[in-house]
N, CA, C and O atoms as a Tinker XYZ file with bonds, in Angstrom:
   292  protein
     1  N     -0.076000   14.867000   -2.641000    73     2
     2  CA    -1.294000   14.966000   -3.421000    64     1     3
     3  C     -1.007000   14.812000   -4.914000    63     2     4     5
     4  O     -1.942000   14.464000   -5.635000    81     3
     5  N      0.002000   15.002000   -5.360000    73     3     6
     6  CA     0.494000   15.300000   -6.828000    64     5     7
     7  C      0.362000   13.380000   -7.187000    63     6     8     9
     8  O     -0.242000   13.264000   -8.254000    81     7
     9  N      0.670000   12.253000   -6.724000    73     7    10
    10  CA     1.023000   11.419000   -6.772000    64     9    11
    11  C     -0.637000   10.803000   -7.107000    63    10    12    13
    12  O     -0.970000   10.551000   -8.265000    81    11
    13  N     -1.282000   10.673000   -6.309000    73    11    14
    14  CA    -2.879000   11.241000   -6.434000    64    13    15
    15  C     -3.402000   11.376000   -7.378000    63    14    16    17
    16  O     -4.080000   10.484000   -7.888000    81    15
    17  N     -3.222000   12.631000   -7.924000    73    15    18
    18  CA    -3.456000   13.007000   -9.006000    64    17    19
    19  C     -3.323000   12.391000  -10.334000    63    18    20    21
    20  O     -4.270000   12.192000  -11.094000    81    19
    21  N     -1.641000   11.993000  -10.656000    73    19    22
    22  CA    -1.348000   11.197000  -11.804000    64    21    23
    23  C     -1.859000    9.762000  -11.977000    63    22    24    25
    24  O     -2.055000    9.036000  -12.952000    81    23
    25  N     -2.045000    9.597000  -10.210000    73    23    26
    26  CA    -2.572000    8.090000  -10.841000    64    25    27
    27  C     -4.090000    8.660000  -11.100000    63    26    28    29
    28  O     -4.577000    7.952000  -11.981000    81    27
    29  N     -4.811000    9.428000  -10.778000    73    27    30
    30  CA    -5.940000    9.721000  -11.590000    64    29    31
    31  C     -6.086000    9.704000  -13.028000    63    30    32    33
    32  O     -6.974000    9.116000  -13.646000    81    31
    33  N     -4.964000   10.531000  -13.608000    73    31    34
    34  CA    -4.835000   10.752000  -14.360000    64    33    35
    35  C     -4.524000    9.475000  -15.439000    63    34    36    37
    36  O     -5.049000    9.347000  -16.545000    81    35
    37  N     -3.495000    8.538000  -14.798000    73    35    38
    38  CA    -3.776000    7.615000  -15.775000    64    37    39
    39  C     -5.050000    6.537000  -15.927000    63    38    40    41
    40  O     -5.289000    5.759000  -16.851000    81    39
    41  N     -5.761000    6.770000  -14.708000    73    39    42
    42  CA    -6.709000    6.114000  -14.412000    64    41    43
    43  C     -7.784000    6.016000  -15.456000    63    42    44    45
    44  O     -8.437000    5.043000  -15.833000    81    43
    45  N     -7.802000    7.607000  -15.924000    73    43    46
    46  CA    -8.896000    7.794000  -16.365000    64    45    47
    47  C     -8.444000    8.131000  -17.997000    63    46    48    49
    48  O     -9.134000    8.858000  -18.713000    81    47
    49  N     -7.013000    7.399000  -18.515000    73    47    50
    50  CA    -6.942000    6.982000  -19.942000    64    49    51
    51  C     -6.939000    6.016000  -19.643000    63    50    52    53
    52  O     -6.939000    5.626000  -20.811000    81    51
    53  N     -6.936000    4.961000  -19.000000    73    51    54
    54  CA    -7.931000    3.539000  -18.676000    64    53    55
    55  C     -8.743000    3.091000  -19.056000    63    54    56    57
    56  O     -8.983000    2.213000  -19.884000    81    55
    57  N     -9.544000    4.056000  -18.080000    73    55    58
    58  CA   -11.178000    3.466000  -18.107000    64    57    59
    59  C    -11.755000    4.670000  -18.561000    63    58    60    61
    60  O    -11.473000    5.751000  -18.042000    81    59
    61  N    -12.494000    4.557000  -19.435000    73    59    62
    62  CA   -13.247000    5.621000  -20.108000    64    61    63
    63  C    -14.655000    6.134000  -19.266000    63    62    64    65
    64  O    -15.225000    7.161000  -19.633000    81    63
    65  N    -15.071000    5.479000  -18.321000    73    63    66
    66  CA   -15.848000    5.309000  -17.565000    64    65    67
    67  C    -15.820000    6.143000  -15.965000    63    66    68    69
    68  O    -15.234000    5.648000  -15.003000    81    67
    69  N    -16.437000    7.255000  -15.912000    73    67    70
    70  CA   -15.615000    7.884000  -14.509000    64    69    71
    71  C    -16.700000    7.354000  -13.367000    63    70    72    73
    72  O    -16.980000    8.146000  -12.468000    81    71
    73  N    -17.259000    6.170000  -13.371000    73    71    74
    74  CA   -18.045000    5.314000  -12.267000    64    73    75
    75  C    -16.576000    4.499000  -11.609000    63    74    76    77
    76  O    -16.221000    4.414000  -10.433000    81    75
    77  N    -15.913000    3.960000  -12.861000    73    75    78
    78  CA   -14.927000    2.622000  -12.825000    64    77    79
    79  C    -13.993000    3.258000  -12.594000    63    78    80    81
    80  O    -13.153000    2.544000  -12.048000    81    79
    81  N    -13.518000    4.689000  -12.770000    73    79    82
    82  CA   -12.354000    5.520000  -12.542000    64    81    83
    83  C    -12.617000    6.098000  -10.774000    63    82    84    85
    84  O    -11.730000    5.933000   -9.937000    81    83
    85  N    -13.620000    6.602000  -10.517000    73    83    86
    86  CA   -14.251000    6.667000   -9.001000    64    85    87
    87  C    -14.184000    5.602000   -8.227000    63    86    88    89
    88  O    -13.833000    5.590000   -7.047000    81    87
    89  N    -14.524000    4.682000   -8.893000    73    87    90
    90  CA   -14.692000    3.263000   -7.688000    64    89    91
    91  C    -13.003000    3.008000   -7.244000    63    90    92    93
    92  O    -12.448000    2.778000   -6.170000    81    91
    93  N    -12.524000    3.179000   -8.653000    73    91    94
    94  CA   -10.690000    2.426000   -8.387000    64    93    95
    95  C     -9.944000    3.696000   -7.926000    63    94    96    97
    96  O     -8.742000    3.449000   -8.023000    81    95
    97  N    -10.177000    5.191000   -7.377000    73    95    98
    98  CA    -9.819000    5.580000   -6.764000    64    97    99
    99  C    -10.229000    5.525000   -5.265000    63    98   100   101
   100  O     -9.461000    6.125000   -4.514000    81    99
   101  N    -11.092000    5.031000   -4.804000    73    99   102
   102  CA   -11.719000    4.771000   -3.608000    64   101   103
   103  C    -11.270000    3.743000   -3.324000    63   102   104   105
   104  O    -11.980000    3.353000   -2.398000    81   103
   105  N    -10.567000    3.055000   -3.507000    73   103   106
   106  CA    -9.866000    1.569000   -3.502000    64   105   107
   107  C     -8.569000    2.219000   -2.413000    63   106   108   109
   108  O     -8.016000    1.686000   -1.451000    81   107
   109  N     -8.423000    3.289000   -2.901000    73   107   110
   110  CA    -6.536000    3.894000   -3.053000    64   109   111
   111  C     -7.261000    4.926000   -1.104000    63   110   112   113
   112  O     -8.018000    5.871000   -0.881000    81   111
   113  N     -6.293000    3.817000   -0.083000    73   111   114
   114  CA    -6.386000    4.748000    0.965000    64   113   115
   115  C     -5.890000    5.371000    1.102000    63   114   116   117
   116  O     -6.420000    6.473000    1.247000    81   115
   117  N     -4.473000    5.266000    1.184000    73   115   118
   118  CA    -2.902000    6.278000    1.306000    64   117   119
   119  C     -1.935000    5.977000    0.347000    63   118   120   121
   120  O     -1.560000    4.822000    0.144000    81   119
   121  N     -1.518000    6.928000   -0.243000    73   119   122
   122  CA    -0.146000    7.194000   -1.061000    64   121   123
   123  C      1.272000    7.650000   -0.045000    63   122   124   125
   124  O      1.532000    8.788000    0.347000    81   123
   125  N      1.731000    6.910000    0.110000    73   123   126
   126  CA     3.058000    6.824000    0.609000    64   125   127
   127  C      4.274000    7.056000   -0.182000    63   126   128   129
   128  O      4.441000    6.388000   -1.202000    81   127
   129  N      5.143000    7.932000    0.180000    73   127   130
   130  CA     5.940000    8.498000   -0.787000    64   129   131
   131  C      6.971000    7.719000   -0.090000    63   130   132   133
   132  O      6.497000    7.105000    0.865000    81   131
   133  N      8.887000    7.462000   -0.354000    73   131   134
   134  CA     9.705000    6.456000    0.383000    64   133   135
   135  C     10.181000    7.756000    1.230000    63   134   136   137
   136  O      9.985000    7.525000    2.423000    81   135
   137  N     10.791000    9.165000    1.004000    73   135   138
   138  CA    10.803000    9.540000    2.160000    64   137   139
   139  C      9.977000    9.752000    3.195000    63   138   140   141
   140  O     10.478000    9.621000    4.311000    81   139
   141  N      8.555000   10.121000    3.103000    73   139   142
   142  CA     7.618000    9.574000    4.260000    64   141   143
   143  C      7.744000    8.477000    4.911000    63   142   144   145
   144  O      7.661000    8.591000    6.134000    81   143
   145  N      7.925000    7.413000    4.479000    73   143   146
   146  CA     8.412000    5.386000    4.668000    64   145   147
   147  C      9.575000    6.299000    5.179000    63   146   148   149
   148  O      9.024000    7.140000    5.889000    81   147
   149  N     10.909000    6.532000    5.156000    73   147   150
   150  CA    12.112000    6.558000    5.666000    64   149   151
   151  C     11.510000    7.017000    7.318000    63   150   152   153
   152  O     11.864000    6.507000    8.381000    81   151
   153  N     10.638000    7.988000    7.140000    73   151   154
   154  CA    10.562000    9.148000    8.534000    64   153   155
   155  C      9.853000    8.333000    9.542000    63   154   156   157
   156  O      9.813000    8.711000   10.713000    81   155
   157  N      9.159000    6.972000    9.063000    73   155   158
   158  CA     7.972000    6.008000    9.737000    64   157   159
   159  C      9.020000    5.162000   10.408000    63   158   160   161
   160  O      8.915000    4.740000   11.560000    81   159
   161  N      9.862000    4.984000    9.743000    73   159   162
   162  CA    10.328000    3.354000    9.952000    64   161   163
   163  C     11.867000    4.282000   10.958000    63   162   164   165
   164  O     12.510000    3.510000   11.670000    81   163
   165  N     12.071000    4.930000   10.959000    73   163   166
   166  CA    13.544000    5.367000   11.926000    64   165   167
   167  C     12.163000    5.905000   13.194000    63   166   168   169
   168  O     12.387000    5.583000   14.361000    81   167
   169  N     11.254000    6.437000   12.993000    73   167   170
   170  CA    10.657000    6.955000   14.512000    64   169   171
   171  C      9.963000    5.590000   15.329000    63   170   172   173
   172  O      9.636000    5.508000   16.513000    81   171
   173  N      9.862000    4.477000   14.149000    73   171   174
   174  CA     9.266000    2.674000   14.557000    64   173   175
   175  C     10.624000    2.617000   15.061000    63   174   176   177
   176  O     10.384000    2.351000   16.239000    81   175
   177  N     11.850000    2.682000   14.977000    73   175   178
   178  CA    12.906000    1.975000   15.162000    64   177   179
   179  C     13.377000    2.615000   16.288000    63   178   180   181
   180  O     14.281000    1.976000   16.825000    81   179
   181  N     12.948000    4.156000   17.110000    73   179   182
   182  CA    13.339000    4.457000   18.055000    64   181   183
   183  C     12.158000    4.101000   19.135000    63   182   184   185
   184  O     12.373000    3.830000   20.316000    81   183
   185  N     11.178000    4.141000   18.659000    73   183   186
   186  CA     9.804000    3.127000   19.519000    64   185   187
   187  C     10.200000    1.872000   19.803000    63   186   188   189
   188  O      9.546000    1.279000   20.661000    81   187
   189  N     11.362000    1.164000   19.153000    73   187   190
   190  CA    10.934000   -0.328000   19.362000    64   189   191
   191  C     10.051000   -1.482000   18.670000    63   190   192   193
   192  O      9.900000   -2.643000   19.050000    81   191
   193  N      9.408000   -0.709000   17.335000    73   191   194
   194  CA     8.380000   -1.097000   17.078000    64   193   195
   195  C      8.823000   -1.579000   15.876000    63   194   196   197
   196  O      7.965000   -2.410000   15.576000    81   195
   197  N      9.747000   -1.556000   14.900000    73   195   198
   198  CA    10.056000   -1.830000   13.800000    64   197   199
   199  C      9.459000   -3.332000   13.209000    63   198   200   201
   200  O      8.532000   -3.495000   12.416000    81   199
   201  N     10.319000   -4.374000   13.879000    73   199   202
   202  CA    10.235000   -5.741000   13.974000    64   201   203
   203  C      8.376000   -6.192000   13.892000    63   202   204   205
   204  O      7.989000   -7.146000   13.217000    81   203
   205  N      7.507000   -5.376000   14.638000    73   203   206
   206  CA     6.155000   -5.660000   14.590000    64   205   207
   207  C      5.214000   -4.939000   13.580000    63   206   208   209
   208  O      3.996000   -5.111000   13.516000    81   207
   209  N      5.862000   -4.211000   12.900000    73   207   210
   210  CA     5.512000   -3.559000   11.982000    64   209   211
   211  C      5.677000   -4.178000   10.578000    63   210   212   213
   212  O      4.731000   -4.360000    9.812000    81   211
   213  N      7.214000   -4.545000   10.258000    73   211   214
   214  CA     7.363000   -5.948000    9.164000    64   213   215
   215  C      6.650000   -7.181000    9.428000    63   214   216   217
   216  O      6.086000   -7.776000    8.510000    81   215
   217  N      6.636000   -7.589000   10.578000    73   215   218
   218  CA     5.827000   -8.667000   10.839000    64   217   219
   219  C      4.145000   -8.399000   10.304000    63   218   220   221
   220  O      3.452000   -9.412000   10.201000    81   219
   221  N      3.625000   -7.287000   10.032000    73   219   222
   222  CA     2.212000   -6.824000   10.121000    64   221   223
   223  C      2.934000   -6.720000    8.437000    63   222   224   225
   224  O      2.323000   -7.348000    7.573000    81   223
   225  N      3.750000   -6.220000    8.159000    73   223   226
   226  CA     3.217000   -5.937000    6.272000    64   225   227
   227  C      3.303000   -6.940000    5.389000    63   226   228   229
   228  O      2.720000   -7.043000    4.310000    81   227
   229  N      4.586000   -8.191000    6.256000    73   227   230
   230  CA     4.531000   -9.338000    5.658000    64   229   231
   231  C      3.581000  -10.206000    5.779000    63   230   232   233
   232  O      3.514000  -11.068000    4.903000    81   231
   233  N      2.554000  -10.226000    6.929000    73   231   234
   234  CA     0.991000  -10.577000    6.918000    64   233   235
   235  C      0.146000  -10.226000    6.157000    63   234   236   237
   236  O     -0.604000  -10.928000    5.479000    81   235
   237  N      0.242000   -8.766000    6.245000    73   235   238
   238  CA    -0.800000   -8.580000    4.994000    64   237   239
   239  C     -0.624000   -8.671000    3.466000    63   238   240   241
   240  O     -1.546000   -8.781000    2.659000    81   239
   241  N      0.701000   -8.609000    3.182000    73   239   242
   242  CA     0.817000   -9.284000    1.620000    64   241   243
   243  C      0.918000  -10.775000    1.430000    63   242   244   245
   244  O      1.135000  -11.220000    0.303000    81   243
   245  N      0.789000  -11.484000    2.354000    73   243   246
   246  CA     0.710000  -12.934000    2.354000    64   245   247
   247  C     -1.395000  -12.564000    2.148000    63   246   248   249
   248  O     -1.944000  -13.379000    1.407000    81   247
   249  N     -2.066000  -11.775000    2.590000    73   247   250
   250  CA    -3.597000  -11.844000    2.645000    64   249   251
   251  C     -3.538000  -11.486000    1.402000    63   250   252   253
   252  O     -3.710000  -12.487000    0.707000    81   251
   253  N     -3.312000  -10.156000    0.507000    73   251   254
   254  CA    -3.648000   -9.643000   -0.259000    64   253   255
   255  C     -2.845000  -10.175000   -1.827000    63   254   256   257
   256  O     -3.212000   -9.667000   -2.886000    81   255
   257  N     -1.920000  -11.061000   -1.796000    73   255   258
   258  CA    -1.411000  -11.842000   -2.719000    64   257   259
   259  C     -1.819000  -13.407000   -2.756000    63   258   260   261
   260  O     -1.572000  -14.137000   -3.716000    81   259
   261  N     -2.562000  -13.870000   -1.425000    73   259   262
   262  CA    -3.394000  -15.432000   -1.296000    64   261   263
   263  C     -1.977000  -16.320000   -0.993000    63   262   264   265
   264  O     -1.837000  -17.359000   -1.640000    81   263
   265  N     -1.141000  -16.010000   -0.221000    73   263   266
   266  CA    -0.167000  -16.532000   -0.485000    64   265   267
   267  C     -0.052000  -17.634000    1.251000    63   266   268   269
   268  O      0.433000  -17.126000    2.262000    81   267
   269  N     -0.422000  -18.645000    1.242000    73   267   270
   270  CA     0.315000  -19.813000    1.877000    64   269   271
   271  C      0.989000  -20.638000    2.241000    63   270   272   273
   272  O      0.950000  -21.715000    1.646000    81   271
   273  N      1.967000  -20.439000    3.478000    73   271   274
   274  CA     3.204000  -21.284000    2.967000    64   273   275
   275  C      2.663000  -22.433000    3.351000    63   274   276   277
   276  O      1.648000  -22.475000    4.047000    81   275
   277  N      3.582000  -23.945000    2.739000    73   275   278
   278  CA     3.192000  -25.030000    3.271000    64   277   279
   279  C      3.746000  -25.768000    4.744000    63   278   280   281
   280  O      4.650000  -25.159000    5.316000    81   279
   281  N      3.481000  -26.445000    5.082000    73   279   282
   282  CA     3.549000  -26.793000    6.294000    64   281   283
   283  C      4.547000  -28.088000    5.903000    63   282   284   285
   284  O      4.261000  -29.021000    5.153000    81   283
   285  N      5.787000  -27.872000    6.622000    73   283   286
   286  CA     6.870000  -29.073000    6.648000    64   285   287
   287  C      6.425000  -30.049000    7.576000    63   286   288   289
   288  O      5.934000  -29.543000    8.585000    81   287
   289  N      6.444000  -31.441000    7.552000    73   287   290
   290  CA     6.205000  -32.172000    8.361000    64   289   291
   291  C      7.285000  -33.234000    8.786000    63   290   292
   292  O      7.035000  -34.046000    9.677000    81   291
C-alpha cells in the first residue's frame, strides 16, 4: 500500500487537479513489488506455467507499446 500512496503523492504535485489525479489513479490496477514477482514466477515455475505467462506479458507490451514486428518474406 505504501507504494500506492507515493505514487499518489507524486501524482498530485503533478496535476494540480484531483479529477486528473483520481482518474490517473484508477488507471493503476496492481502495484507489484519484485519480491511479490519473485514468489509468482517460482510457484508459475513449479505449475509449469512460467513459459505461458512470458508469452502473455510479452503480448501485452507488444499491445500497450503498439509494437509490430514485421513479417520476413
Amino acid at each position: 500500500m505504501y507504494l500506492v500512496q507515493k505514487i499518489k503523492e507524486n501524482a498530485n504535485k503533478t496535476y494540480s487537479i484531483k479529477a486528473i489525479v483520481d482518474k490517473y489513479m484508477s488507471c493503476i490496477e496492481e502495484v507489484i513489488n519484485i519480491p511479490t514477482l519473485t514468489v509468482r514466477f517460482r510457484e508459475a515455475i513449479r505449475q509449469k506455467y512460467l513459459s505461458k505467462i512470458l508469452d502473455e506479458i510479452v503480448m501485452q507490451s507488444k499491445v500497450e507499446f503498439n509494437y509490430e514486428e514485421e513479417i520476413e518474406e
